[in-house]
CHARMM-style PDB file with segment names, atoms N, HN, CA, C and O in Angstrom:
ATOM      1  N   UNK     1       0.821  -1.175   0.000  1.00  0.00      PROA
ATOM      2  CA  UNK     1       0.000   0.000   0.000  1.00  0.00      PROA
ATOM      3  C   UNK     1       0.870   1.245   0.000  1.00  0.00      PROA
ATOM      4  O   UNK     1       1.909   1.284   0.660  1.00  0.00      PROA
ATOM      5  N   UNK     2       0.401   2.372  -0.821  1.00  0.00      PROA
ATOM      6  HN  UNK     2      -0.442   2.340  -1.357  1.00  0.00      PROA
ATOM      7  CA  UNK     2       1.291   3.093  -0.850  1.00  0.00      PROA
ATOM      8  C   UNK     2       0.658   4.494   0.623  1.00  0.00      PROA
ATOM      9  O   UNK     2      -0.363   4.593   1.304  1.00  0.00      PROA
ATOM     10  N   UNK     3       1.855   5.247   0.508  1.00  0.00      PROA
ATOM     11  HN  UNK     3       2.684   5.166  -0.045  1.00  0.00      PROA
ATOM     12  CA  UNK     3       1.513   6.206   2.220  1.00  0.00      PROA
ATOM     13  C   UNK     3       0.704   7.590   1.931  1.00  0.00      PROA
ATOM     14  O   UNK     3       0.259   7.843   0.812  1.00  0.00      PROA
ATOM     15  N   UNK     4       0.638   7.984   2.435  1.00  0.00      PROA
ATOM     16  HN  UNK     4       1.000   7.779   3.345  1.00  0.00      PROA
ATOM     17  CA  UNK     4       0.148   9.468   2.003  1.00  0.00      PROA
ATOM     18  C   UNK     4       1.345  10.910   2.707  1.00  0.00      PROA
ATOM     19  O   UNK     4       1.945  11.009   3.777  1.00  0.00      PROA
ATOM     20  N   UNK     5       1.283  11.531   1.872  1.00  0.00      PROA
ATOM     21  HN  UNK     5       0.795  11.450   1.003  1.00  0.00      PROA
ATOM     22  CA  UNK     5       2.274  12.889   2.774  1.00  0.00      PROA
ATOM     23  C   UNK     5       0.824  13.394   4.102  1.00  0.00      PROA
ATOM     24  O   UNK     5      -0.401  13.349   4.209  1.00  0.00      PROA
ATOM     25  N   UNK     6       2.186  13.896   4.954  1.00  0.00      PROA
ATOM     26  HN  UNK     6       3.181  13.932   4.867  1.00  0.00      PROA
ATOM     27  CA  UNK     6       1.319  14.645   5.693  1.00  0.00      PROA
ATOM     28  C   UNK     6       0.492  15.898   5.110  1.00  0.00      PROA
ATOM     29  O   UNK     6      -0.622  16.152   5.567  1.00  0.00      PROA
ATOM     30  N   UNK     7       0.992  16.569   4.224  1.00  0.00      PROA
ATOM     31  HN  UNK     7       1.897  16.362   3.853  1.00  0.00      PROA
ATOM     32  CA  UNK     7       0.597  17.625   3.264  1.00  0.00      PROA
ATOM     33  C   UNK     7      -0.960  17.326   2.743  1.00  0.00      PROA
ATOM     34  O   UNK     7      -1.848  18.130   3.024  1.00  0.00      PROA
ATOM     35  N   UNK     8      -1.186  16.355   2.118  1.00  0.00      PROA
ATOM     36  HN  UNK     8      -0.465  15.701   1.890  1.00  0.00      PROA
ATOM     37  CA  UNK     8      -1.590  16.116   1.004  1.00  0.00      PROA
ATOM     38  C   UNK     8      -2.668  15.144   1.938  1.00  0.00      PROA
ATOM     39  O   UNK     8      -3.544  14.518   1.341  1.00  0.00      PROA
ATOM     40  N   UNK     9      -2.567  15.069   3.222  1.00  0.00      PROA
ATOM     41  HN  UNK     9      -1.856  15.577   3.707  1.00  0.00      PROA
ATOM     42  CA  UNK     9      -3.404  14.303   3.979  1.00  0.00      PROA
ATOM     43  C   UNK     9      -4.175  15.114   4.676  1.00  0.00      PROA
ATOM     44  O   UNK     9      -4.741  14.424   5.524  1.00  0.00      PROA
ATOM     45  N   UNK    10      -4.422  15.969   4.743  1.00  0.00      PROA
ATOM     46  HN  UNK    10      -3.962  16.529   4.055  1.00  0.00      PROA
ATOM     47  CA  UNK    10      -5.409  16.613   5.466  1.00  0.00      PROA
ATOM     48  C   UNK    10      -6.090  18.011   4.744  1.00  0.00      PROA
ATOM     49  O   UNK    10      -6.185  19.089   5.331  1.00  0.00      PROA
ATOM     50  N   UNK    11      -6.492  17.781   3.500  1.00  0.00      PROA
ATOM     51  HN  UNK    11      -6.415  16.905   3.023  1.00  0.00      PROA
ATOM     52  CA  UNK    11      -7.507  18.980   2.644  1.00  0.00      PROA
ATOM     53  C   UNK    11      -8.121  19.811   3.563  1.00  0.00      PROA
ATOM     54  O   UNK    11      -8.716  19.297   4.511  1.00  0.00      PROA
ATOM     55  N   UNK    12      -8.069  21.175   3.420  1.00  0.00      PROA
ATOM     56  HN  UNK    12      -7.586  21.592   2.650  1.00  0.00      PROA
ATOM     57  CA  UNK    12      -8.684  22.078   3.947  1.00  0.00      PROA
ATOM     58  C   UNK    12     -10.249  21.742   3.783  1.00  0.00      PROA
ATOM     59  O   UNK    12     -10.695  21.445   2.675  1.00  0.00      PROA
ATOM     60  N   UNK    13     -11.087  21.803   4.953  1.00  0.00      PROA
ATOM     61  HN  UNK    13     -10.725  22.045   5.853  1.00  0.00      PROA
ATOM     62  CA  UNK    13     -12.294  21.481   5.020  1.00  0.00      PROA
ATOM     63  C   UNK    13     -13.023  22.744   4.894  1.00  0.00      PROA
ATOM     64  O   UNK    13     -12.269  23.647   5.256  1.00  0.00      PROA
ATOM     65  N   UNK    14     -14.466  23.317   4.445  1.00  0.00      PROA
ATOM     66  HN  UNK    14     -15.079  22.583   4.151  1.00  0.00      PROA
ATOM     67  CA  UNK    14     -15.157  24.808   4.811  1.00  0.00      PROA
ATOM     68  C   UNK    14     -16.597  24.642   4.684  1.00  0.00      PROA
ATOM     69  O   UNK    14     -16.887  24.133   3.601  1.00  0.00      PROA
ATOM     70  N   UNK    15     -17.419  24.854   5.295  1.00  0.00      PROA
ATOM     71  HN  UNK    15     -17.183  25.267   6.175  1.00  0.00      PROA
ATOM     72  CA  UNK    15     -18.047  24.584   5.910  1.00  0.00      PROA
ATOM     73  C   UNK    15     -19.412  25.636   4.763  1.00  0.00      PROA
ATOM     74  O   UNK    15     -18.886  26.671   4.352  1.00  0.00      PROA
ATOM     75  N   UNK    16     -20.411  25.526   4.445  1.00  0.00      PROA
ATOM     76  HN  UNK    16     -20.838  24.686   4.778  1.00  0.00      PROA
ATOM     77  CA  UNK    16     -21.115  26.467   3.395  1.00  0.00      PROA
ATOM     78  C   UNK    16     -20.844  27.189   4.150  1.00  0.00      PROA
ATOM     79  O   UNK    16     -19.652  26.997   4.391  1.00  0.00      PROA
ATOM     80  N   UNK    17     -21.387  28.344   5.017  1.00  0.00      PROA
ATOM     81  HN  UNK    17     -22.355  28.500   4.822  1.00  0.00      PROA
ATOM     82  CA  UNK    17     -21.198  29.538   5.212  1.00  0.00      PROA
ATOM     83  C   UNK    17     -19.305  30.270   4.962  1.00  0.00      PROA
ATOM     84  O   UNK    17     -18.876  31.424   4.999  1.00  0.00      PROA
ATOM     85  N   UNK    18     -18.737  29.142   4.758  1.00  0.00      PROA
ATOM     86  HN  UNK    18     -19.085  28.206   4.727  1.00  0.00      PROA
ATOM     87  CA  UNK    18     -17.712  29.916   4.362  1.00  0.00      PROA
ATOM     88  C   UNK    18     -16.567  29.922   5.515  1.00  0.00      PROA
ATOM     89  O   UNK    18     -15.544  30.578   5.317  1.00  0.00      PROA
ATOM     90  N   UNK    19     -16.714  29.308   6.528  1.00  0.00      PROA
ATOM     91  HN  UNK    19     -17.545  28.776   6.689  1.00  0.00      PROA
ATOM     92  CA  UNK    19     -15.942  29.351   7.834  1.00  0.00      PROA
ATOM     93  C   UNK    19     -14.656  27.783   7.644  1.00  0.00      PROA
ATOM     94  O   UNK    19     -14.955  26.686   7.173  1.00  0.00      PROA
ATOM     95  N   UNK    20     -13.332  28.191   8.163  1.00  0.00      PROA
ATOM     96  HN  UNK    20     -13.089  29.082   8.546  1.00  0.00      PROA
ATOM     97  CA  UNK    20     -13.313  26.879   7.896  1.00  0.00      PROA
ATOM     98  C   UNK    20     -13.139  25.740   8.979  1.00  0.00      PROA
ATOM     99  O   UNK    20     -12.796  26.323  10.008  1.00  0.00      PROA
ATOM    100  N   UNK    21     -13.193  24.813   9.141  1.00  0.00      PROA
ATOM    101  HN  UNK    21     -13.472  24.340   8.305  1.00  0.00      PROA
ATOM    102  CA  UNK    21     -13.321  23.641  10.406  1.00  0.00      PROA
ATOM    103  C   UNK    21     -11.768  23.058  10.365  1.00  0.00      PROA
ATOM    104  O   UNK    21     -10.975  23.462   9.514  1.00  0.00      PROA
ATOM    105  N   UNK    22     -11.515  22.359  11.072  1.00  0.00      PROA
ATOM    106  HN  UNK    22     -12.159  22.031  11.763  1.00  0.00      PROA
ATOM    107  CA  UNK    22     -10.984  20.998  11.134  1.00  0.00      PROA
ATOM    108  C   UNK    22     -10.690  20.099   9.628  1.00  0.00      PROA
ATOM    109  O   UNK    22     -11.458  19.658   8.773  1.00  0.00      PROA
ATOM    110  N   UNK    23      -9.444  20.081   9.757  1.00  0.00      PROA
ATOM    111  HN  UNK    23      -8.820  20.439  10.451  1.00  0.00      PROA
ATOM    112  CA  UNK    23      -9.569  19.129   8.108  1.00  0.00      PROA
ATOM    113  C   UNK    23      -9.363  18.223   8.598  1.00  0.00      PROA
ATOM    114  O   UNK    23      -8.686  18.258   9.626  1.00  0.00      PROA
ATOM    115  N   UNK    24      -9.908  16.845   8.034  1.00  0.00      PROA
ATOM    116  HN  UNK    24     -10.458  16.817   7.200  1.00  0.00      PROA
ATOM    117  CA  UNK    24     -10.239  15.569   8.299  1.00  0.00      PROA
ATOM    118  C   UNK    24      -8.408  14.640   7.910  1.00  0.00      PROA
ATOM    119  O   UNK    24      -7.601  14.667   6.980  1.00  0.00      PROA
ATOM    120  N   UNK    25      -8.495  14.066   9.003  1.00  0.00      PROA
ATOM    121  HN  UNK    25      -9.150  14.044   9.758  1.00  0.00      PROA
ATOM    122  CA  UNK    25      -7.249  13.679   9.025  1.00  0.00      PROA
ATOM    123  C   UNK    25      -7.417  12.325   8.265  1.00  0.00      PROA
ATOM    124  O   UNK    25      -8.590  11.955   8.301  1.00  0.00      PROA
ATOM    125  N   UNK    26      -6.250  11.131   7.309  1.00  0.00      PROA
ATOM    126  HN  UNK    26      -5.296  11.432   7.280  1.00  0.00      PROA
ATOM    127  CA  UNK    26      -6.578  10.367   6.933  1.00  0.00      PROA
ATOM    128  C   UNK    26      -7.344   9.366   8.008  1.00  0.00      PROA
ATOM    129  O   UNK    26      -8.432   8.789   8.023  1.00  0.00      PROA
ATOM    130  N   UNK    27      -6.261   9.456   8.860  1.00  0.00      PROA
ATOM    131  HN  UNK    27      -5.377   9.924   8.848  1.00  0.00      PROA
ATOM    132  CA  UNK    27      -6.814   7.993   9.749  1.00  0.00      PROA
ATOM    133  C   UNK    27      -8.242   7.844  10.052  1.00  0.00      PROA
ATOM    134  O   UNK    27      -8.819   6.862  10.518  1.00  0.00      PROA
ATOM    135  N   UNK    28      -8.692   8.936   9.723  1.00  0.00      PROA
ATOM    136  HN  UNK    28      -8.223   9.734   9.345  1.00  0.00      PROA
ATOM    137  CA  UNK    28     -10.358   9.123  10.218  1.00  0.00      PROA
ATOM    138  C   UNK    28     -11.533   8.877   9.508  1.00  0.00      PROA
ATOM    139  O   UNK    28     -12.703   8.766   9.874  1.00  0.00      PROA
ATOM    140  N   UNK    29     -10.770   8.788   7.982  1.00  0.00      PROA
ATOM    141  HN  UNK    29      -9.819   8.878   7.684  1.00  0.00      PROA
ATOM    142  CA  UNK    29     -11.642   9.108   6.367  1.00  0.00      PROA
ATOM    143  C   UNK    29     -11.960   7.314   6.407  1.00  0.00      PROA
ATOM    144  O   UNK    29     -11.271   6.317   6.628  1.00  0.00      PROA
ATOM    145  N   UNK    30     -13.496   7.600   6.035  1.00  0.00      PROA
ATOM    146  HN  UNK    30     -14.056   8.409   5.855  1.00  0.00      PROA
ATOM    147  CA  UNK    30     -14.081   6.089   4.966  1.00  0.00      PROA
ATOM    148  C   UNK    30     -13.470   5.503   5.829  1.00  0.00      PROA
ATOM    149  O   UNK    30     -12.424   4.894   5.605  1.00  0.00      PROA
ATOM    150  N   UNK    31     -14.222   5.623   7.365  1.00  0.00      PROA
ATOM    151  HN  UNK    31     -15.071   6.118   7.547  1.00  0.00      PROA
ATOM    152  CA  UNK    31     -13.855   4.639   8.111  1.00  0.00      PROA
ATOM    153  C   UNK    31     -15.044   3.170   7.915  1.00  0.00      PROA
ATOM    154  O   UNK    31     -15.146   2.309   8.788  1.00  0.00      PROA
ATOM    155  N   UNK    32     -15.847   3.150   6.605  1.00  0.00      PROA
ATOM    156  HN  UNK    32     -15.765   3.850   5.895  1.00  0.00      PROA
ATOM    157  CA  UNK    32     -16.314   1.833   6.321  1.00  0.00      PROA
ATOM    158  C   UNK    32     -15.529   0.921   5.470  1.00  0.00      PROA
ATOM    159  O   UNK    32     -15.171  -0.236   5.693  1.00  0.00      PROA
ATOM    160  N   UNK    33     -15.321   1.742   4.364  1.00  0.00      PROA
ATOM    161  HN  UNK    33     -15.612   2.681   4.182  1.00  0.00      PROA
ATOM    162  CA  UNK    33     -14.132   1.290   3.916  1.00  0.00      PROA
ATOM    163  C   UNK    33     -12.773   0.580   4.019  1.00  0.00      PROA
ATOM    164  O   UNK    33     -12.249  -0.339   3.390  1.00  0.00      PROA
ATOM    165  N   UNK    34     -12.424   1.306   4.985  1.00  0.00      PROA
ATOM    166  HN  UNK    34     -12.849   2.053   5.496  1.00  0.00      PROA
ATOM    167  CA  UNK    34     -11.161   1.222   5.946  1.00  0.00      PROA
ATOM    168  C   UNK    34     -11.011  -0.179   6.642  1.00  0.00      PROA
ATOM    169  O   UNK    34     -10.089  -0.975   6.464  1.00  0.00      PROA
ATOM    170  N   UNK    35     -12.230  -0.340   7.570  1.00  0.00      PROA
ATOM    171  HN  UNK    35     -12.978   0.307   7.715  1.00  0.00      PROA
ATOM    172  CA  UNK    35     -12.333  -1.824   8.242  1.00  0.00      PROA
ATOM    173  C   UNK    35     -12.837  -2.657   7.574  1.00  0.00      PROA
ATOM    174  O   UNK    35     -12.797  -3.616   8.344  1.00  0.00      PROA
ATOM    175  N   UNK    36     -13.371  -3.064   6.534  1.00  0.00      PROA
ATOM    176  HN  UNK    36     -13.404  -2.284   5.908  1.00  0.00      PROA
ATOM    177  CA  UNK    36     -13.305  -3.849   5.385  1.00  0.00      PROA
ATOM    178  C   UNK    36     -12.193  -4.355   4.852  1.00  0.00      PROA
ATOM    179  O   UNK    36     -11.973  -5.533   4.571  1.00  0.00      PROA
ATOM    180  N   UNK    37     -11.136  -2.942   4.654  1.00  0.00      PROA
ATOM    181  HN  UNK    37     -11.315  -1.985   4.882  1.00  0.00      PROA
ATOM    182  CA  UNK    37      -9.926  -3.247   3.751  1.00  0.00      PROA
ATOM    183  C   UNK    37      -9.438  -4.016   4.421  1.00  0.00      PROA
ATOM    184  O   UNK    37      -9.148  -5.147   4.030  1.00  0.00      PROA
ATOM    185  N   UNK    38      -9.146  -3.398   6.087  1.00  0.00      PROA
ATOM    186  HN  UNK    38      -9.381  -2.479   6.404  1.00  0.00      PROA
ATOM    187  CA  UNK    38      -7.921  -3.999   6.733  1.00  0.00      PROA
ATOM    188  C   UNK    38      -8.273  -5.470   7.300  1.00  0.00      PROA
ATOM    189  O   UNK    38      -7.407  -6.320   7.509  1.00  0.00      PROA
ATOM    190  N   UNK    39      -9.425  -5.630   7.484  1.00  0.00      PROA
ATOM    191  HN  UNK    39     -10.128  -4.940   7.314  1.00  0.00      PROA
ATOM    192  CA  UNK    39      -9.934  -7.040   7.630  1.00  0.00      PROA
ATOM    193  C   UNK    39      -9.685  -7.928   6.693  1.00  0.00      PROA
ATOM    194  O   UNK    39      -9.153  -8.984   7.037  1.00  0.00      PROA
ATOM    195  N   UNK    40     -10.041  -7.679   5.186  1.00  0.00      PROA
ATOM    196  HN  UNK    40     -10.473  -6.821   4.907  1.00  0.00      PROA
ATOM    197  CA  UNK    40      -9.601  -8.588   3.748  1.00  0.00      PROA
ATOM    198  C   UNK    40      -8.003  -8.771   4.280  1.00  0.00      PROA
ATOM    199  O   UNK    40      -7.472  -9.845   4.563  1.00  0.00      PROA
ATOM    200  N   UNK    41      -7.518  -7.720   4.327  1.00  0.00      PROA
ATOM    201  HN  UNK    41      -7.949  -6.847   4.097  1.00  0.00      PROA
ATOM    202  CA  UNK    41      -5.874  -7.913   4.385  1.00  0.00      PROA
ATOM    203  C   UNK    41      -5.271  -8.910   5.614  1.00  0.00      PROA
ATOM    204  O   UNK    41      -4.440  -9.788   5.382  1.00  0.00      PROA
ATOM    205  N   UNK    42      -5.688  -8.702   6.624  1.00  0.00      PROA
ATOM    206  HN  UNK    42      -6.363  -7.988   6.812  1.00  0.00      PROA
ATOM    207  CA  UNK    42      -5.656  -9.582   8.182  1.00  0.00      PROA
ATOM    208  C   UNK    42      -5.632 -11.021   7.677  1.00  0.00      PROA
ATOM    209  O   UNK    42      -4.745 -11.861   7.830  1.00  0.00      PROA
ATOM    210  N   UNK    43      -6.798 -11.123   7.042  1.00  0.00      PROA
ATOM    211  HN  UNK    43      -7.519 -10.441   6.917  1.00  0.00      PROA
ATOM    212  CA  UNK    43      -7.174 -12.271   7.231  1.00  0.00      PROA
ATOM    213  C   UNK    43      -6.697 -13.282   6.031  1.00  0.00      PROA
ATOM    214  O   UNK    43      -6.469 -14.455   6.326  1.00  0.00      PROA
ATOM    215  N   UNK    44      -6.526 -12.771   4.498  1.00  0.00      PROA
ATOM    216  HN  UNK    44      -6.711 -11.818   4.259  1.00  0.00      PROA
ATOM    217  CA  UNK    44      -6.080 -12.961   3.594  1.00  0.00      PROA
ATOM    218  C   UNK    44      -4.701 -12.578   2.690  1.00  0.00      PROA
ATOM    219  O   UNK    44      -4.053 -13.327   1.959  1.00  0.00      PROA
ATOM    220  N   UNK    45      -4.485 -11.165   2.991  1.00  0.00      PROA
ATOM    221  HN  UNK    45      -5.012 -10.556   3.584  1.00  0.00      PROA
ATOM    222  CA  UNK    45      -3.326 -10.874   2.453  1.00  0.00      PROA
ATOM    223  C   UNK    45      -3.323 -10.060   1.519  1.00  0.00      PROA
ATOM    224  O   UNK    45      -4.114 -10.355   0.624  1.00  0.00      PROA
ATOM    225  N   UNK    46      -2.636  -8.970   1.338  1.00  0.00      PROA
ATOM    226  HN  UNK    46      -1.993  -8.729   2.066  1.00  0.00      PROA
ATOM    227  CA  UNK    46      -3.029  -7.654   0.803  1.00  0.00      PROA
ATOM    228  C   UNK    46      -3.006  -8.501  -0.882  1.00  0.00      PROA
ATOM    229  O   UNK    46      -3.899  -8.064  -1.610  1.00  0.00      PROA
ATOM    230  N   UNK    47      -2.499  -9.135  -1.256  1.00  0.00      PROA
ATOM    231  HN  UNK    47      -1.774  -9.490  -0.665  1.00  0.00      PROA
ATOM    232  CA  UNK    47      -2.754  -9.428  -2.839  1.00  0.00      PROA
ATOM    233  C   UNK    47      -3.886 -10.183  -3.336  1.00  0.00      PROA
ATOM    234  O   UNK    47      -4.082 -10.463  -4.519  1.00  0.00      PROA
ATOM    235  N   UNK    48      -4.819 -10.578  -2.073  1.00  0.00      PROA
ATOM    236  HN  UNK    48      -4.660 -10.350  -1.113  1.00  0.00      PROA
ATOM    237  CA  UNK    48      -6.366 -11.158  -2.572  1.00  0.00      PROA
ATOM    238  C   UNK    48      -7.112  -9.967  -2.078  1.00  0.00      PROA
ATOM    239  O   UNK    48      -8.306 -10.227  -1.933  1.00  0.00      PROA
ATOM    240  N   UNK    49      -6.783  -8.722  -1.769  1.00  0.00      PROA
ATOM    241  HN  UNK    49      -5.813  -8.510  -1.887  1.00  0.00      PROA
ATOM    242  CA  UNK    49      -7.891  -7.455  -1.491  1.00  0.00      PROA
ATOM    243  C   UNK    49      -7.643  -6.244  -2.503  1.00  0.00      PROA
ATOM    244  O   UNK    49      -7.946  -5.101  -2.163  1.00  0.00      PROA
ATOM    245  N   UNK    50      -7.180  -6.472  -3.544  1.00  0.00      PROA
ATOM    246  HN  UNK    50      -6.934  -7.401  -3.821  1.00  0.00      PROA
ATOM    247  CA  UNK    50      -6.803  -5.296  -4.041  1.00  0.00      PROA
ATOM    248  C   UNK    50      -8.551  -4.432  -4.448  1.00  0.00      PROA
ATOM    249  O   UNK    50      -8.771  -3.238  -4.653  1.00  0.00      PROA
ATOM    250  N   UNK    51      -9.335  -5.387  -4.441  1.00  0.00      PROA
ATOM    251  HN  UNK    51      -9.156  -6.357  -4.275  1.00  0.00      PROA
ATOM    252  CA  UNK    51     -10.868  -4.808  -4.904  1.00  0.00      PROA
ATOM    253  C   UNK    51     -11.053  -3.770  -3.921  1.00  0.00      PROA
ATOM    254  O   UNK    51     -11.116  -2.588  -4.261  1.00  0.00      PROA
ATOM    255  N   UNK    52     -11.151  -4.186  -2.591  1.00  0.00      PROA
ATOM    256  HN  UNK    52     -11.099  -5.146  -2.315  1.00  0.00      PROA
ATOM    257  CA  UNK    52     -11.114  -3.360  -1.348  1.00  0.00      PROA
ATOM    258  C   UNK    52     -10.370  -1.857  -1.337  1.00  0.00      PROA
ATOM    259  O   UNK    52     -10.746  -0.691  -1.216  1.00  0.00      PROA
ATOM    260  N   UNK    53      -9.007  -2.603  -1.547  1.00  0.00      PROA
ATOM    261  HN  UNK    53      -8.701  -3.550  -1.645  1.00  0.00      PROA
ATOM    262  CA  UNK    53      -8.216  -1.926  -1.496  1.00  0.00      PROA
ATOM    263  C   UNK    53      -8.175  -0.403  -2.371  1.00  0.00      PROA
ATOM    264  O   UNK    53      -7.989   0.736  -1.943  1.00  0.00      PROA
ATOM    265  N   UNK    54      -8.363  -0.770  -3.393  1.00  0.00      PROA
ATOM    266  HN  UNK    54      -8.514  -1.695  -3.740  1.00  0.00      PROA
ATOM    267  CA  UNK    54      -8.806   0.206  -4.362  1.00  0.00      PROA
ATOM    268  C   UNK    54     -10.505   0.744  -4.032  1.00  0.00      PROA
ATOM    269  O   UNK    54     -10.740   1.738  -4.720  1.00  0.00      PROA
ATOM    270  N   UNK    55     -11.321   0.465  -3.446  1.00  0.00      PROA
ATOM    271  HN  UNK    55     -11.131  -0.342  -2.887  1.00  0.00      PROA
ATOM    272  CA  UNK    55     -12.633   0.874  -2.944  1.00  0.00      PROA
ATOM    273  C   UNK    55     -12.005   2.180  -1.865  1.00  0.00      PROA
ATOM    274  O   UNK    55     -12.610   3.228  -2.090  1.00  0.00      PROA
ATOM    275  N   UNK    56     -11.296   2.269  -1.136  1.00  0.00      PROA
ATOM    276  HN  UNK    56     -10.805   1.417  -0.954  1.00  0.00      PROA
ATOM    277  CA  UNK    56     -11.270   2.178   0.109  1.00  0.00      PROA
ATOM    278  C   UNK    56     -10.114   4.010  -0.430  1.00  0.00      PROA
ATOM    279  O   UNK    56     -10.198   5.087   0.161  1.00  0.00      PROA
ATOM    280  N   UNK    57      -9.348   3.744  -1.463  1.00  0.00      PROA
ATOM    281  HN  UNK    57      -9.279   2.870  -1.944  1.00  0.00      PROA
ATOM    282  CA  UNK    57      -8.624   4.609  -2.405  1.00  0.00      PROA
ATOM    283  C   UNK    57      -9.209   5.153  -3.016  1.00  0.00      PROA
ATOM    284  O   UNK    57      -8.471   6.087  -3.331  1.00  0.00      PROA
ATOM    285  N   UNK    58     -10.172   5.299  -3.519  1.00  0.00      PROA
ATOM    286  HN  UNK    58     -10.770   4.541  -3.263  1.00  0.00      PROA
ATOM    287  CA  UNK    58     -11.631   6.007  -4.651  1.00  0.00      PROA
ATOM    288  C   UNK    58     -12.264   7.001  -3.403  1.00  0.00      PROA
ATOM    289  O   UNK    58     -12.440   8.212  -3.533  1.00  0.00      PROA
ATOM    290  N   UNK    59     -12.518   6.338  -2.362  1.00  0.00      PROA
ATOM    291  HN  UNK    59     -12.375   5.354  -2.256  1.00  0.00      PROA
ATOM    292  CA  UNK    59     -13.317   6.822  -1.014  1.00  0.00      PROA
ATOM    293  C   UNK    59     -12.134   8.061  -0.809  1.00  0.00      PROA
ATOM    294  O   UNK    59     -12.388   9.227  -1.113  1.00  0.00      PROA
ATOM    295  N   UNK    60     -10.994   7.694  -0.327  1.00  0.00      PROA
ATOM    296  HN  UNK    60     -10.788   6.747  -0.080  1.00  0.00      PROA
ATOM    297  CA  UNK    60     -10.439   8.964  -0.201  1.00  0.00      PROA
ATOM    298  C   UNK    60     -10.088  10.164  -0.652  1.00  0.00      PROA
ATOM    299  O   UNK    60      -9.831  11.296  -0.242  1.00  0.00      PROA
ATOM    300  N   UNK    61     -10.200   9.203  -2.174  1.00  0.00      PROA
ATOM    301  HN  UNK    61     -10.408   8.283  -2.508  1.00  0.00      PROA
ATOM    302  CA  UNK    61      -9.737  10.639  -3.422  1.00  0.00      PROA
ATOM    303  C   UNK    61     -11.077  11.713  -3.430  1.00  0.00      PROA
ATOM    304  O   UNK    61     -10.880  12.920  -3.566  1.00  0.00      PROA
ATOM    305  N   UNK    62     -12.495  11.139  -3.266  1.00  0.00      PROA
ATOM    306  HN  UNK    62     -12.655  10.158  -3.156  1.00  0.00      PROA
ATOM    307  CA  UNK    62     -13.484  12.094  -3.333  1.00  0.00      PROA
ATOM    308  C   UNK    62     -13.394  12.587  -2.182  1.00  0.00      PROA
ATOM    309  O   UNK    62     -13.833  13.726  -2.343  1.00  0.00      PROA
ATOM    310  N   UNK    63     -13.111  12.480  -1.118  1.00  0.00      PROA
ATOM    311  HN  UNK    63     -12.754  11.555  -0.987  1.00  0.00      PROA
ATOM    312  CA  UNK    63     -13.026  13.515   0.245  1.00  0.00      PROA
ATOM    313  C   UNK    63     -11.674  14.372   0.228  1.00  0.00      PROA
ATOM    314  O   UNK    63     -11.185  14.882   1.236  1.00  0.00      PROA
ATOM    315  N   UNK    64     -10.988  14.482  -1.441  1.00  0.00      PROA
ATOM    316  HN  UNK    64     -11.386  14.068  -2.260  1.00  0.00      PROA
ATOM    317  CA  UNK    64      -9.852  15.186  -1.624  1.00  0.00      PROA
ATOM    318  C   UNK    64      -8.507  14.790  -1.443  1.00  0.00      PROA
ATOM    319  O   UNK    64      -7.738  15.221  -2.302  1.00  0.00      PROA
ATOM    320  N   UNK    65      -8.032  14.101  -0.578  1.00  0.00      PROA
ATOM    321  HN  UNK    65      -8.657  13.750   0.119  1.00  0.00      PROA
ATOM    322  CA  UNK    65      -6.722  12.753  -0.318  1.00  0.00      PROA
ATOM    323  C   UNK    65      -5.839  12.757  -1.410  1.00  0.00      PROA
ATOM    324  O   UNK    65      -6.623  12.727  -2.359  1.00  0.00      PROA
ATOM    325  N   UNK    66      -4.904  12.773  -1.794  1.00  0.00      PROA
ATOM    326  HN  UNK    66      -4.268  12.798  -1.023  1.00  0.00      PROA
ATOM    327  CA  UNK    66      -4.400  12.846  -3.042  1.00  0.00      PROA
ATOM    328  C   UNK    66      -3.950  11.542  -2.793  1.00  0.00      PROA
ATOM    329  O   UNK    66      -3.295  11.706  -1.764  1.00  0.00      PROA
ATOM    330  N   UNK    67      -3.866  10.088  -3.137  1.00  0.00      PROA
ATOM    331  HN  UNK    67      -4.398   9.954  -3.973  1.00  0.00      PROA
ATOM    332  CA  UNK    67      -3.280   8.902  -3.080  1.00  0.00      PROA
ATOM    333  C   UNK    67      -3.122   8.101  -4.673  1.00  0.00      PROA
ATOM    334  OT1 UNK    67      -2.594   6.993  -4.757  1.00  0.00      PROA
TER     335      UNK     67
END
């Protein structure tokens, strides 16, 4: 699996009115995703989850994640 920068891991978040919050840290993102992946991987081995794996990578790129 490849890592993420710290940079590039936490997208500025803003809120509609325009204020901005808290940017969402990876460890926190598509946390359904996430325990899916790491379960396929636990239990099988990251080269029978790449479906997951890549689910779980799509999930982060739309919440901005650059991976």
């Amino acid at each position: 699996m490849s890592t993420v920068s710290a940079a590039a891991a936490e997208p500025a978040a803003v809120t509609e009115s325009g204020e901005q919050k808290k940017p969402l840290r990876a460890c926190c993102a598509c946390p359904e995703t996430k325990k899916v992946r790491d379960g396929c991987i636990i239990e099988k081995g990251e080269e029978n989850c790449t479906e997951l794996i890549e689910a779980h990578k799509d999930c982060m790129r739309q919440l901005g994640f650059k991976i």
